[in-house]
Predicted model as a PDB file, atoms N, CA, C, CB and O in Angstrom, pLDDT in the B-factor column:
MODEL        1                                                                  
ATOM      1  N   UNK A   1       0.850  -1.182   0.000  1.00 84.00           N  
ATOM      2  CA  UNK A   1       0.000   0.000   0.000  1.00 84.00           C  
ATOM      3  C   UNK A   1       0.887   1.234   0.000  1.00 84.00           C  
ATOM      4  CB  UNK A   1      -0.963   0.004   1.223  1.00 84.00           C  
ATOM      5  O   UNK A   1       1.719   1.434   0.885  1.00 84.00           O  
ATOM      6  N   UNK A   2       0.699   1.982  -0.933  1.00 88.00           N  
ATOM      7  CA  UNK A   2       1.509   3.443  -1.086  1.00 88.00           C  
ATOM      8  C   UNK A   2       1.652   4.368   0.522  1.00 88.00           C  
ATOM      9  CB  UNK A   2       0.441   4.543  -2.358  1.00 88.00           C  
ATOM     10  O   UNK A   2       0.685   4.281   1.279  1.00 88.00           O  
ATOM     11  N   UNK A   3       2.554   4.999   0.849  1.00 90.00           N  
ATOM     12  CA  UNK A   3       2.617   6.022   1.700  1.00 90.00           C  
ATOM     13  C   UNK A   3       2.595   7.064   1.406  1.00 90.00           C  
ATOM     14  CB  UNK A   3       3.356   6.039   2.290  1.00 90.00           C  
ATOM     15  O   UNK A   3       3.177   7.200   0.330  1.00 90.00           O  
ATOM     16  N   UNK A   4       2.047   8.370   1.960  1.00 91.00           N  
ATOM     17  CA  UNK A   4       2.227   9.692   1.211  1.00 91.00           C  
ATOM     18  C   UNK A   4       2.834  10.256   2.353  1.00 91.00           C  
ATOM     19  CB  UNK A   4       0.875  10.523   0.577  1.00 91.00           C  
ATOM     20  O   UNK A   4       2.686   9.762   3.470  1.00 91.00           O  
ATOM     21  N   UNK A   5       3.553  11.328   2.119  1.00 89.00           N  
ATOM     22  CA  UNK A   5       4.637  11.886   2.996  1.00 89.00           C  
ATOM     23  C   UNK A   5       5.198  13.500   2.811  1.00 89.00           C  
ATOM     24  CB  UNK A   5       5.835  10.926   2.757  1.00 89.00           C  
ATOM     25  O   UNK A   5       5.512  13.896   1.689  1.00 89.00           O  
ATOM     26  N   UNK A   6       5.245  13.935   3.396  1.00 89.00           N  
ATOM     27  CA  UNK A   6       5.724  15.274   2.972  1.00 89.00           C  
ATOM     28  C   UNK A   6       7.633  15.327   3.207  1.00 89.00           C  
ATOM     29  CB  UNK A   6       4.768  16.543   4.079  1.00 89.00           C  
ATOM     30  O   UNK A   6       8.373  15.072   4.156  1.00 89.00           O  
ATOM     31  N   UNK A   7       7.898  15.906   1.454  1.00 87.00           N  
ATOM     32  CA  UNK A   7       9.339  15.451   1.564  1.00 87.00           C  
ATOM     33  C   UNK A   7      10.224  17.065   1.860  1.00 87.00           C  
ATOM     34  CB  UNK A   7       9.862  14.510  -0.124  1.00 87.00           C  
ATOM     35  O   UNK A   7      10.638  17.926   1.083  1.00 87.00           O  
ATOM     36  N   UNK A   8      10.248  16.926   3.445  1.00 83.00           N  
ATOM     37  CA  UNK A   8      10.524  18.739   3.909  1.00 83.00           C  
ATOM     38  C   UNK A   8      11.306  18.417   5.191  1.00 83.00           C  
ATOM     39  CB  UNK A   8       8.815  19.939   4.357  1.00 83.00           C  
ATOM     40  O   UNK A   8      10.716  17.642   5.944  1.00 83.00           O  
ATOM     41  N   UNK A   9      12.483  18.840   5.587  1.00 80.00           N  
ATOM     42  CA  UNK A   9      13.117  19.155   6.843  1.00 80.00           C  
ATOM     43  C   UNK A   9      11.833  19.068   7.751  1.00 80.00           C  
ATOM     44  CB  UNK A   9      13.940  20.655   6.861  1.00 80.00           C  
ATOM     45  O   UNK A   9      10.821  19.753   7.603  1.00 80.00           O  
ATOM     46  N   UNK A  10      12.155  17.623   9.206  1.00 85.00           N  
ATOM     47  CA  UNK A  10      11.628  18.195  10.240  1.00 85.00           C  
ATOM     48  C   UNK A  10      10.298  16.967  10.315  1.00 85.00           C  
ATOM     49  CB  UNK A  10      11.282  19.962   9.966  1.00 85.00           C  
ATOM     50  O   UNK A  10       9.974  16.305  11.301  1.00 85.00           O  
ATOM     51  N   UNK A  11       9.552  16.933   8.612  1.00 89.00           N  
ATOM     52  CA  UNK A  11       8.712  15.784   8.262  1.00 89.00           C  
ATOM     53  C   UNK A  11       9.205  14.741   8.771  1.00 89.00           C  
ATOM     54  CB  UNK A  11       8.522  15.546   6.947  1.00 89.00           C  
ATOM     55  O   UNK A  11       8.749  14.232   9.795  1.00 89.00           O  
ATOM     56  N   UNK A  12      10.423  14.185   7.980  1.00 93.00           N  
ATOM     57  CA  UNK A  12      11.037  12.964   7.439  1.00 93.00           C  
ATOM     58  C   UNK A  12      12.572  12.904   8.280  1.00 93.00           C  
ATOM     59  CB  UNK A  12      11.172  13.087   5.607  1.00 93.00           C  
ATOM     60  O   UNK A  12      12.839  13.896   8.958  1.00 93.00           O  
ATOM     61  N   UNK A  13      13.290  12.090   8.257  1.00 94.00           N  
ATOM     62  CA  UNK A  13      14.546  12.022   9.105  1.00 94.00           C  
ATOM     63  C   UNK A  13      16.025  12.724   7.344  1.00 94.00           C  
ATOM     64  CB  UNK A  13      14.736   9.585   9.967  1.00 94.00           C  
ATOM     65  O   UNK A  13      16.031  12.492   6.135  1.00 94.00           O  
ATOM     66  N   UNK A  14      16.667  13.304   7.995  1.00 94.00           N  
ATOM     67  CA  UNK A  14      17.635  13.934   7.664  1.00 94.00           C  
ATOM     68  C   UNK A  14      18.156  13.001   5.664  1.00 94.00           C  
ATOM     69  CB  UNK A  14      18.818  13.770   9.275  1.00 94.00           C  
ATOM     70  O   UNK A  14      18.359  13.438   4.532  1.00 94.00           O  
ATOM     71  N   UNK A  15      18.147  12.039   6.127  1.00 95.00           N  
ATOM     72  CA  UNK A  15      18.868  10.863   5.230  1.00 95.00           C  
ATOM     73  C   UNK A  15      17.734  10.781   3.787  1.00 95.00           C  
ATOM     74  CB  UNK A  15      18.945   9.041   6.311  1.00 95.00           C  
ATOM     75  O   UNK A  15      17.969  10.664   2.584  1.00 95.00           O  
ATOM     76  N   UNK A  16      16.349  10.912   4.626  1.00 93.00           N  
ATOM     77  CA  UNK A  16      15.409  10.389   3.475  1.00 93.00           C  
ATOM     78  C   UNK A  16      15.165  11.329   2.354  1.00 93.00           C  
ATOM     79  CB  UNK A  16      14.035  10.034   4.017  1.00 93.00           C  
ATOM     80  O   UNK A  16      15.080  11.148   1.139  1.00 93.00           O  
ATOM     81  N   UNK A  17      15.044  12.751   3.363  1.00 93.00           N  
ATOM     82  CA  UNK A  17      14.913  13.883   1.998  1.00 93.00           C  
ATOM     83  C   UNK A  17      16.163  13.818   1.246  1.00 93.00           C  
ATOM     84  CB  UNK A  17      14.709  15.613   2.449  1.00 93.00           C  
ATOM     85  O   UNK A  17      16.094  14.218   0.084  1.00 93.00           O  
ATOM     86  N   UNK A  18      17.063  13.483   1.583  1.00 94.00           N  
ATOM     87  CA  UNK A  18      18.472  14.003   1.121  1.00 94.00           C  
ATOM     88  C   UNK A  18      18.132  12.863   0.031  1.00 94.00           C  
ATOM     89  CB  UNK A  18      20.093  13.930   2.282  1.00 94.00           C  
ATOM     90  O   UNK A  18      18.421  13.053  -1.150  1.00 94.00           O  
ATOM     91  N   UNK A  19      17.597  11.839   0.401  1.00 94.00           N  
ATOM     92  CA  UNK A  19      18.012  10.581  -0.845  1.00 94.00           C  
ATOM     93  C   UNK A  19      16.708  10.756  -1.409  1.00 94.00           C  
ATOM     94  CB  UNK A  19      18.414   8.689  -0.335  1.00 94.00           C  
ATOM     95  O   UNK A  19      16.661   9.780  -2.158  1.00 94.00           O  
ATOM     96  N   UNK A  20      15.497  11.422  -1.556  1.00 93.00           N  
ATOM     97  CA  UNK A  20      14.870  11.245  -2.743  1.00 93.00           C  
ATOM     98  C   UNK A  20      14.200  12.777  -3.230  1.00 93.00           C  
ATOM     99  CB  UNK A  20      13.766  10.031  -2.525  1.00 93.00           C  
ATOM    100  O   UNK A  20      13.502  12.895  -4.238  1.00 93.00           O  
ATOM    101  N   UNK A  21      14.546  13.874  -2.339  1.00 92.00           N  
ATOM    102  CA  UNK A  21      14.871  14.916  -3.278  1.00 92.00           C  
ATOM    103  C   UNK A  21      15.329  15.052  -4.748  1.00 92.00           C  
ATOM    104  CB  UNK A  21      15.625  15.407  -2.765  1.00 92.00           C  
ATOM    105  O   UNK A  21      16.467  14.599  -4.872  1.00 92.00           O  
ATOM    106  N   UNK A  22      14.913  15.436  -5.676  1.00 92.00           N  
ATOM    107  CA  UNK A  22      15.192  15.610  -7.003  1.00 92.00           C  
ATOM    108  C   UNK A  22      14.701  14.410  -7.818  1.00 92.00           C  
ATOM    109  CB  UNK A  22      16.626  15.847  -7.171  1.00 92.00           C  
ATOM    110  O   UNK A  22      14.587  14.584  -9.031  1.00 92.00           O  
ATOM    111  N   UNK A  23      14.469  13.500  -7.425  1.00 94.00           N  
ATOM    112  CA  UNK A  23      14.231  12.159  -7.925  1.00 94.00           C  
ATOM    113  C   UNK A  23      12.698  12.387  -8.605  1.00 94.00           C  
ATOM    114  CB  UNK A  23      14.326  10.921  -6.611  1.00 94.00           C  
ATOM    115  O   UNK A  23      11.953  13.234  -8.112  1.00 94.00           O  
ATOM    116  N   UNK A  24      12.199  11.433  -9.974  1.00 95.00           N  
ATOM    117  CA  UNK A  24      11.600  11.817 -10.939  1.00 95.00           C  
ATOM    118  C   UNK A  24      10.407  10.474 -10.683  1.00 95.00           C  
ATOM    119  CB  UNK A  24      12.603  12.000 -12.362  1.00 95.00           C  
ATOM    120  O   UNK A  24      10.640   9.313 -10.348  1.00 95.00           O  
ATOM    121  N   UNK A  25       9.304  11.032 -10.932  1.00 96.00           N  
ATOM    122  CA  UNK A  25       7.921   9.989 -10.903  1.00 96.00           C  
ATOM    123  C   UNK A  25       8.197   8.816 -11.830  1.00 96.00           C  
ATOM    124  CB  UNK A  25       6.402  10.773 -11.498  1.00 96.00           C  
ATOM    125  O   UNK A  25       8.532   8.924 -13.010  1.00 96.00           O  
ATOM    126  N   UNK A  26       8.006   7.604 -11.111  1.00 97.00           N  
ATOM    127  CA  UNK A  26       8.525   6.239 -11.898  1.00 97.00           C  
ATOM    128  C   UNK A  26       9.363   5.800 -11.423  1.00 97.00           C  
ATOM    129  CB  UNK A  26       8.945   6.228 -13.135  1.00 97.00           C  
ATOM    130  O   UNK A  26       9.360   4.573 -11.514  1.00 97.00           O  
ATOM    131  N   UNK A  27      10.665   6.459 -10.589  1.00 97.00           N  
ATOM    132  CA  UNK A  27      11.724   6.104 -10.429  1.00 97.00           C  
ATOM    133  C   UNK A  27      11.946   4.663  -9.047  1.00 97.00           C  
ATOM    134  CB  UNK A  27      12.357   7.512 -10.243  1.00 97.00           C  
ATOM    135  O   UNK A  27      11.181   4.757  -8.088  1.00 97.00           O  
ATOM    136  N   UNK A  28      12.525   3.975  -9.048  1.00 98.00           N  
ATOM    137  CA  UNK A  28      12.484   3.538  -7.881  1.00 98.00           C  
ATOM    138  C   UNK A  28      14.023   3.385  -7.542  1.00 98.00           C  
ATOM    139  CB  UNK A  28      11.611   2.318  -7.796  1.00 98.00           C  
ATOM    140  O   UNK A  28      14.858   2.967  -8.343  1.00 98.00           O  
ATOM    141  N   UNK A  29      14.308   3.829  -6.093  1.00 97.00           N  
ATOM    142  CA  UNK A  29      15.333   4.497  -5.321  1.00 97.00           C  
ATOM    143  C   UNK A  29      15.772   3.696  -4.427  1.00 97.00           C  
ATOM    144  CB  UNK A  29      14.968   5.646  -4.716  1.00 97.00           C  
ATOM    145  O   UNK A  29      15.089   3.293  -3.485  1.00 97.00           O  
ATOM    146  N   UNK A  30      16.809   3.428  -4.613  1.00 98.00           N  
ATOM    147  CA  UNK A  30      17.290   2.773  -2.716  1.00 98.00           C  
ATOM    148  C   UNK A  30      18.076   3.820  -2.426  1.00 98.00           C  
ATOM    149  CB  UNK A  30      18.405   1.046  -2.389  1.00 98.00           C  
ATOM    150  O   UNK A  30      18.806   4.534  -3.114  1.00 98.00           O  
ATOM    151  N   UNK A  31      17.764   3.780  -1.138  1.00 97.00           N  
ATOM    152  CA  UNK A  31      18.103   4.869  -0.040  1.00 97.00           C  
ATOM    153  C   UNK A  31      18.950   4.458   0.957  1.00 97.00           C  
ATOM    154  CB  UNK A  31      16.941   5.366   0.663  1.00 97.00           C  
ATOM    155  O   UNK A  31      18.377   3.600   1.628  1.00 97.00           O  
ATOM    156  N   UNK A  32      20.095   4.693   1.368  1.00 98.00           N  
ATOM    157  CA  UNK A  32      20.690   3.968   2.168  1.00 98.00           C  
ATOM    158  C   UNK A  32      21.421   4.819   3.197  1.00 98.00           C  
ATOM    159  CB  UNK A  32      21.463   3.112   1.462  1.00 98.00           C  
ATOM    160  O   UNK A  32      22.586   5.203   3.095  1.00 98.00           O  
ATOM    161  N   UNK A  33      20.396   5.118   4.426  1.00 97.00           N  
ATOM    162  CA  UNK A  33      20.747   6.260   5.428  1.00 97.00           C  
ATOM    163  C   UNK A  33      21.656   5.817   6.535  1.00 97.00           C  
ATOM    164  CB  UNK A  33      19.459   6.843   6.093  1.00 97.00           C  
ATOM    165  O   UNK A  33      21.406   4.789   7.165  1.00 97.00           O  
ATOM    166  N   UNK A  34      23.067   6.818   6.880  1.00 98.00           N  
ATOM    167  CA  UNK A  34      23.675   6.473   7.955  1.00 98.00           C  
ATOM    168  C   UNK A  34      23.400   6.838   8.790  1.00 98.00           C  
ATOM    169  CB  UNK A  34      24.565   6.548   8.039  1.00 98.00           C  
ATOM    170  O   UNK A  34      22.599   7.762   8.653  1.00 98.00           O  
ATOM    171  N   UNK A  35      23.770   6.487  10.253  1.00 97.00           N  
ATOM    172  CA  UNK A  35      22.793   6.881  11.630  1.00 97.00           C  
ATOM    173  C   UNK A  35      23.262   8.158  11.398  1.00 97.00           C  
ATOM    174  CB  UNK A  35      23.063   6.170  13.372  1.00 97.00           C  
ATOM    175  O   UNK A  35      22.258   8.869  11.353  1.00 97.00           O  
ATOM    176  N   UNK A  36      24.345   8.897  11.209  1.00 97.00           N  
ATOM    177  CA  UNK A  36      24.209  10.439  11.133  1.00 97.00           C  
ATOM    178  C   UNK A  36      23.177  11.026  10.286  1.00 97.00           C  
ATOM    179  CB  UNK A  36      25.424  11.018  10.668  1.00 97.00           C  
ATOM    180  O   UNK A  36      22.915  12.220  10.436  1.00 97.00           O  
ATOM    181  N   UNK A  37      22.676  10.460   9.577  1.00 96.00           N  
ATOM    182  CA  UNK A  37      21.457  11.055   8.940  1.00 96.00           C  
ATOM    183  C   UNK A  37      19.873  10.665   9.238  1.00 96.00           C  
ATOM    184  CB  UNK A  37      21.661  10.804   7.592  1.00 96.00           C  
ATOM    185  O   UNK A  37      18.929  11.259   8.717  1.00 96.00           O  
ATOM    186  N   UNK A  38      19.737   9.459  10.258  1.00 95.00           N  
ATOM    187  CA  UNK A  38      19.003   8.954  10.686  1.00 95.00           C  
ATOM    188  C   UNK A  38      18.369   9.240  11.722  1.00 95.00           C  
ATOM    189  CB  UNK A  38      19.304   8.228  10.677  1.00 95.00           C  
ATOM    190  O   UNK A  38      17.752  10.290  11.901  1.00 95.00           O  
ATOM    191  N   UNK A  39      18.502   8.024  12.742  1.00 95.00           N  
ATOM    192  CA  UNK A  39      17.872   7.904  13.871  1.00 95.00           C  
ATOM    193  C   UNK A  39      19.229   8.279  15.224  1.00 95.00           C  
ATOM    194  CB  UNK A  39      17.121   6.245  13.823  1.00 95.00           C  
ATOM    195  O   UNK A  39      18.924   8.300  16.416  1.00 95.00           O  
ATOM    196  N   UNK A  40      20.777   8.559  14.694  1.00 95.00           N  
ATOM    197  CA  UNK A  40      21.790   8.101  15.454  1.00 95.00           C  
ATOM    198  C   UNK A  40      22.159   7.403  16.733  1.00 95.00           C  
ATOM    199  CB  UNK A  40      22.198   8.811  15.508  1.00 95.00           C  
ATOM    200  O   UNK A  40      22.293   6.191  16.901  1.00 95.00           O  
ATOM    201  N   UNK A  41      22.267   8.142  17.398  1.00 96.00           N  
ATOM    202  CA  UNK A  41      22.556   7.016  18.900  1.00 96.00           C  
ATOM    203  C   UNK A  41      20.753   6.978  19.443  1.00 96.00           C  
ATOM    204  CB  UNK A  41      24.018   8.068  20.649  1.00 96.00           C  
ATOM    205  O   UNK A  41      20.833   7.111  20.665  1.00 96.00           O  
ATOM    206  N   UNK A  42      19.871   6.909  19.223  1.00 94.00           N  
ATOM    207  CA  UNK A  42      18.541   7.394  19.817  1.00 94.00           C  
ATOM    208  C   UNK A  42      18.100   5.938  19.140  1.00 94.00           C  
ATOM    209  CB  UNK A  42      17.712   9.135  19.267  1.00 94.00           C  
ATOM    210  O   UNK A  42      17.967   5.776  17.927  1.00 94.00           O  
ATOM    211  N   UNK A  43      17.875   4.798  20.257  1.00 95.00           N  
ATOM    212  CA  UNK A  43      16.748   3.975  20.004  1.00 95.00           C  
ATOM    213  C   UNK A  43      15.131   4.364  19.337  1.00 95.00           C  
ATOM    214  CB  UNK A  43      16.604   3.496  21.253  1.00 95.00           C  
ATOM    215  O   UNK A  43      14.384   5.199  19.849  1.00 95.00           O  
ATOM    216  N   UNK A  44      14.860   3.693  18.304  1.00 94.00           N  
ATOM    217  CA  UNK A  44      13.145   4.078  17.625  1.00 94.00           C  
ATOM    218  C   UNK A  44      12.168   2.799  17.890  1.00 94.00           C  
ATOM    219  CB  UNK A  44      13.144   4.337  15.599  1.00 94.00           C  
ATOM    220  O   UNK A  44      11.920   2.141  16.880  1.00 94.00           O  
ATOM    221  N   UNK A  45      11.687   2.437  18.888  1.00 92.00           N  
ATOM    222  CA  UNK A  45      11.345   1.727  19.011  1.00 92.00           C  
ATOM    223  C   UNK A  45      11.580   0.331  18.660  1.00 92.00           C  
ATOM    224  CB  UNK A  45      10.778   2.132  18.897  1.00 92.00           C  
ATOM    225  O   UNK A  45      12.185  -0.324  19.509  1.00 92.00           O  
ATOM    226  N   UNK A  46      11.229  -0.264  17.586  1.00 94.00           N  
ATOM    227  CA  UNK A  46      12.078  -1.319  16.627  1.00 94.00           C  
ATOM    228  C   UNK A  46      13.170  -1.057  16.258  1.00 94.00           C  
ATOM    229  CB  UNK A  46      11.597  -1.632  15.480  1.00 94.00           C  
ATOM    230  O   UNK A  46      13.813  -2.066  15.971  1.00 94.00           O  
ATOM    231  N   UNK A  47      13.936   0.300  16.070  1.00 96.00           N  
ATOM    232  CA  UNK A  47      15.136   0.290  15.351  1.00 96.00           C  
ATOM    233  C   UNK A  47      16.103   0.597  16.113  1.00 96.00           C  
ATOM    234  CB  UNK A  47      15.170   1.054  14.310  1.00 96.00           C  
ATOM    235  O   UNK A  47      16.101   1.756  16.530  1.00 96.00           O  
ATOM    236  N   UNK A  48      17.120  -0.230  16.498  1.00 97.00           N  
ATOM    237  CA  UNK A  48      18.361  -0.130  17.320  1.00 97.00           C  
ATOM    238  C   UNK A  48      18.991   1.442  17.284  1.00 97.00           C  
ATOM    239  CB  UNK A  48      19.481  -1.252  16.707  1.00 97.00           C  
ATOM    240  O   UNK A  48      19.163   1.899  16.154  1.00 97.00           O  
ATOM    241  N   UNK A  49      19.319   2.230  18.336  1.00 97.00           N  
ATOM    242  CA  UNK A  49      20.473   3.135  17.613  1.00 97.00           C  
ATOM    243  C   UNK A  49      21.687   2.550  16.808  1.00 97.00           C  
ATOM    244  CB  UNK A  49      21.142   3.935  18.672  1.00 97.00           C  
ATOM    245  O   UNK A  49      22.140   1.424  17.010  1.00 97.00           O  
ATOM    246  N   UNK A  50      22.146   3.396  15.912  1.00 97.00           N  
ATOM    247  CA  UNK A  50      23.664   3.420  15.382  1.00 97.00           C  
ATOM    248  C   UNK A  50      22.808   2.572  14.318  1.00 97.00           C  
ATOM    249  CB  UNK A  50      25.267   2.686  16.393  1.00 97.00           C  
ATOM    250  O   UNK A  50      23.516   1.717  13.786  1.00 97.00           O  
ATOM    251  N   UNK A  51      21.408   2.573  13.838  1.00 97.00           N  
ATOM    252  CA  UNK A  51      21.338   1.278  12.678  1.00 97.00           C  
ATOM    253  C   UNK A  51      21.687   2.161  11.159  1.00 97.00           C  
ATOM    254  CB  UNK A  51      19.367   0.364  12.612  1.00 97.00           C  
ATOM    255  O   UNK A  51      21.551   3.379  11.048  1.00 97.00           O  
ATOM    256  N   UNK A  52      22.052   1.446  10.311  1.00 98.00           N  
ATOM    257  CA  UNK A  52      21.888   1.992   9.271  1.00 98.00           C  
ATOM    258  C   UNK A  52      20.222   1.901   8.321  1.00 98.00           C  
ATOM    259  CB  UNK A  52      23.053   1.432   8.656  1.00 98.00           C  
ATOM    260  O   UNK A  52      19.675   0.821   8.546  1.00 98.00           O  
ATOM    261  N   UNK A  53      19.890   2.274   7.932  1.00 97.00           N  
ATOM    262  CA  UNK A  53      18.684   2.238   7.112  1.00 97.00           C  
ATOM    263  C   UNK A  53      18.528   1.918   5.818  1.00 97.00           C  
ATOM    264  CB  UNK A  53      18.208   3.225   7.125  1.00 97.00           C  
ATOM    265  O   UNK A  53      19.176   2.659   5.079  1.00 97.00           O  
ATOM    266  N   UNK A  54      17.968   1.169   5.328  1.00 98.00           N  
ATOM    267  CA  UNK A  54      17.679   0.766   4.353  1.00 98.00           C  
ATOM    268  C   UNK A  54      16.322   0.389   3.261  1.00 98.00           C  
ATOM    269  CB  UNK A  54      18.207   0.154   4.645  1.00 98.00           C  
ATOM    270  O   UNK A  54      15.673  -0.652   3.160  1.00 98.00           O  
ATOM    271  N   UNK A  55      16.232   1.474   2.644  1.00 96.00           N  
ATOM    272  CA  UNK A  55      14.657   1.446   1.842  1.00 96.00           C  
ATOM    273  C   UNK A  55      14.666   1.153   0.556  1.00 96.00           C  
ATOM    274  CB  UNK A  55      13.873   2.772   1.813  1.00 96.00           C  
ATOM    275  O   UNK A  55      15.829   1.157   0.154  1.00 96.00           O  
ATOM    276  N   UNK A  56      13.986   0.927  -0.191  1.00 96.00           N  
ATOM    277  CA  UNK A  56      13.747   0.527  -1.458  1.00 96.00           C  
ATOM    278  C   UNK A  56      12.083   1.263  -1.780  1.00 96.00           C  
ATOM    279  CB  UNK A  56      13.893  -1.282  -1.513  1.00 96.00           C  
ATOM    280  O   UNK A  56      11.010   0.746  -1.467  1.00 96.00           O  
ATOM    281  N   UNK A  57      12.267   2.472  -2.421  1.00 96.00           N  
ATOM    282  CA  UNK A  57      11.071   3.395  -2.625  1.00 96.00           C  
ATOM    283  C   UNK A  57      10.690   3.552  -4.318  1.00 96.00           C  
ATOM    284  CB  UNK A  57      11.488   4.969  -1.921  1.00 96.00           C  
ATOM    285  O   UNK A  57      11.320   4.033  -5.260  1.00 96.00           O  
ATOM    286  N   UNK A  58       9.464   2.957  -4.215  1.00 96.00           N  
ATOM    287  CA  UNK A  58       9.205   3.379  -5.925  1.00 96.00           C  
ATOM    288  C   UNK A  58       8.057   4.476  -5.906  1.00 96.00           C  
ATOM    289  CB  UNK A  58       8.581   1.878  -7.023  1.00 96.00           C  
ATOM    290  O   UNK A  58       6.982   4.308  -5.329  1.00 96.00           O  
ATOM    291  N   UNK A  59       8.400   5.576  -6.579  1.00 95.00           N  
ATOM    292  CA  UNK A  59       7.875   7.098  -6.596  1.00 95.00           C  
ATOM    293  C   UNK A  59       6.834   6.890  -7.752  1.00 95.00           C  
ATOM    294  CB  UNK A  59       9.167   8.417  -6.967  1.00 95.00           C  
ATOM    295  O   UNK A  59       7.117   6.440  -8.862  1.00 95.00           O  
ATOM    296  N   UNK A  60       5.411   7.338  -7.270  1.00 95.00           N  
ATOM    297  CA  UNK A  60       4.520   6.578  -7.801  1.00 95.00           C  
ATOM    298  C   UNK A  60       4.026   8.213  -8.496  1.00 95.00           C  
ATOM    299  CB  UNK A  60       3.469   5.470  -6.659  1.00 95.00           C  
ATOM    300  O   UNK A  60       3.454   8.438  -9.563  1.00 95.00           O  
ATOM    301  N   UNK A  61       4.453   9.089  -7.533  1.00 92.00           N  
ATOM    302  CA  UNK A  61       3.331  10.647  -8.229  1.00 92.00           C  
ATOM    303  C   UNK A  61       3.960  11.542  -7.071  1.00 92.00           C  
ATOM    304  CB  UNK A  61       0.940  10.546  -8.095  1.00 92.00           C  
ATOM    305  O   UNK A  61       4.578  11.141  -6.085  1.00 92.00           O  
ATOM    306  N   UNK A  62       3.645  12.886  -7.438  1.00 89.00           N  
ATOM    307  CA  UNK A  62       3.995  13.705  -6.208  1.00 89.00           C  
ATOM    308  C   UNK A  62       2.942  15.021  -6.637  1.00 89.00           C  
ATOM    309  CB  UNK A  62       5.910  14.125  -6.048  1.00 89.00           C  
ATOM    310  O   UNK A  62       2.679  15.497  -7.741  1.00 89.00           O  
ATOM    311  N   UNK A  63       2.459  15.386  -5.217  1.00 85.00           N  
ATOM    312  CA  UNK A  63       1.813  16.607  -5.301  1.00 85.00           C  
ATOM    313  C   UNK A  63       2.494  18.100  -4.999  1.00 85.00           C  
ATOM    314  CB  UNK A  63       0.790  16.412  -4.467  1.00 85.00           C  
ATOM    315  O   UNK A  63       3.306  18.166  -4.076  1.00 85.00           O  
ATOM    316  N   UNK A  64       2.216  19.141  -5.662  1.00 77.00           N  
ATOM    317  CA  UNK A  64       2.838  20.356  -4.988  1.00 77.00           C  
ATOM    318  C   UNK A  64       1.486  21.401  -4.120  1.00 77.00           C  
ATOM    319  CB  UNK A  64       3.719  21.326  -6.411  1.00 77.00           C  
ATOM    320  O   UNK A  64       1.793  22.429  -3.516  1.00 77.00           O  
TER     321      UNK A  64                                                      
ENDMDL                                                                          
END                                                                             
């Protein structure tokens, strides 16, 4: 099921805008965030601190 998201400082964690900023409808992206751009030393419930991140995003449409 699609997610919609607002891709803006503050929304999203540091790593994600950075990796699909500029990126074009259709595209599909792996994203591969380091805890400095992430979650860093700060446990997220499921996600360990220090994890690295790893997404696989296919950009279906975007609204302005």
């Amino acid at each position: 099921r699609p997610a919609e998201f607002s891709l803006e400082d503050g929304a999203l964690i540091e790593g994600f805008v950075k990796g699909l900023d500029g990126q074009k409808v259709g595209s599909q992206v792996l994203v591969v965030i380091p805890p400095a751009l992430g979650y860093g030393d700060q446990d997220q419930e499921k996600i360990p601190a220090n994890s690295t991140l790893i997404f696989v995003v296919d950009i279906l449409g975007v609204t302005k």
